[in-house]
C-alpha positions in Angstrom: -177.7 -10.1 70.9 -179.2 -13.3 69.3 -177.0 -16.5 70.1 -175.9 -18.3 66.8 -178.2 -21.4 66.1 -176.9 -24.3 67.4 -177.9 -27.5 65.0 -180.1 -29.8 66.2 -177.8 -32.8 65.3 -177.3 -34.8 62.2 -178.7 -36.9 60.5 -177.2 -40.4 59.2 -178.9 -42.9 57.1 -176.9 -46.6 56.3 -176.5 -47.6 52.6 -178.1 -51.0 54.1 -181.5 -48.7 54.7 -181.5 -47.3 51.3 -180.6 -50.8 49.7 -184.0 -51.8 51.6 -186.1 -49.4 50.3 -184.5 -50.0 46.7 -185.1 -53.6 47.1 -188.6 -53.7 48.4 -189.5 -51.0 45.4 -188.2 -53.3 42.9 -190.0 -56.5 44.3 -193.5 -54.3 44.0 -192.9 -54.0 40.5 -194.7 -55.3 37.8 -193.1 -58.1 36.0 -189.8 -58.2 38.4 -190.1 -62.3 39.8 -186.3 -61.5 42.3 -183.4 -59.6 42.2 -180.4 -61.6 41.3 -176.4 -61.9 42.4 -174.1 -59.3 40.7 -172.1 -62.1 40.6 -170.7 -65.4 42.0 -169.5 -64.7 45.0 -172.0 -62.7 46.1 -174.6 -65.7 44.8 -172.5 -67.8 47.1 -172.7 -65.7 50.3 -176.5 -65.3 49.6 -176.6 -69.3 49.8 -174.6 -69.3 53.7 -176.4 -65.9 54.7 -179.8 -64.7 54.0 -179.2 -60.6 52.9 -182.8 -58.7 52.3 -180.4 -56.4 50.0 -178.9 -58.9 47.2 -179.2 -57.2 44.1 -178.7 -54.0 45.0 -175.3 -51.7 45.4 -175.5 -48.2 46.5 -173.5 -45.9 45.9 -173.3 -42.2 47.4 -170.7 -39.1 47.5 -173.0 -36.9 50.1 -174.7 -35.2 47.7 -176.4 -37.3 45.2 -177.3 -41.4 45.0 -177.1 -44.3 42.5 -178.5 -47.0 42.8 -177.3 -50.7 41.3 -180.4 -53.2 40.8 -179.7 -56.5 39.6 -183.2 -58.2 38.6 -184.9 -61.4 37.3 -187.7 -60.8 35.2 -191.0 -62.4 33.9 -190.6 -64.0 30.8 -193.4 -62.6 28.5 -193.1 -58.8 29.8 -191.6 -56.4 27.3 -188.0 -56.7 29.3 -187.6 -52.4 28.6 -190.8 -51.7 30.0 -190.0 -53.8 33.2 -187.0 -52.2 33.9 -188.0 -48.4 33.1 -190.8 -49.1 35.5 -188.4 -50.5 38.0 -186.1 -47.5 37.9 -189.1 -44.9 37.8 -190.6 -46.8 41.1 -187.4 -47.0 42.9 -186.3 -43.2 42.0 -189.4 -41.8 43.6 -189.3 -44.3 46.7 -185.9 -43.0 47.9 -186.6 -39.4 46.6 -189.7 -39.6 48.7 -188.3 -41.1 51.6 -184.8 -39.9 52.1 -185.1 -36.2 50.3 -182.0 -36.9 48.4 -182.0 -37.0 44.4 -181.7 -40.3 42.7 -179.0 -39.3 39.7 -178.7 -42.8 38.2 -180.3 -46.1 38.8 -179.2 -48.9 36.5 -181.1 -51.9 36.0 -179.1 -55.1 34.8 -181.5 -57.8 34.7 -179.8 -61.1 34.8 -182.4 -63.6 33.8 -185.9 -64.8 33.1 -188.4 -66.4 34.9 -191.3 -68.2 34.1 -193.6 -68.5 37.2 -196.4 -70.4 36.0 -195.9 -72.7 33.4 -199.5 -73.5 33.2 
């Protein structure tokens, strides 16, 4: 008789490493400048200690992901097109890397920048 299969183990991966990948997507965009503070406390922690993921809350129930992004975008880009961009890019990053769908990923953006003023 064959033995059941035994699983090789499981697999675990941090909201921290998908707020990574979220983040770094969303910097690559075109016209996103930062990702901003959902709010002020958050703004004020960021000020005492460093986090590579402000601006970005995950949220996941074991099946499916959303993502949060809170962004800071160039002022003269078409502010829609930004942020359909940044949700397309960041939807296929995790897809691709993870293997889990993306259901929702919301883009608040919080402010405008103007990088040169020249």
């Amino acid at each position: 008789m064959n033995e059941p299969r035994k699983p090789l183990g499981n697999i675990y991966i941090s909201h921290q490493a998908i707020a990574t990948i979220a983040n770094q997507s969303a910097l690559e965009s075109y016209g996103v400048v930062g990702l901003a503070a959902r709010n002020a406390v958050e703004g004020l922690a960021q000020v005492l200690v460093k986090d590579p993921n402000l601006g970005v809350v995950v949220h996941f129930n074991g099946i499916e992901i959303t993502i949060e992004l809170f962004i800071i975008v160039e002022y003269g880009t078409r502010i829609k097109s930004v942020a359909v961009s940044v949700a397309d890019n960041v939807r296929y990053q995790i897809e691709k890397c993870i293997g889990l769908p993306v259901t929702q990923v919301n883009v608040h953006v919080r402010g405008l920048r103007i990088s040169n003023p020249d």
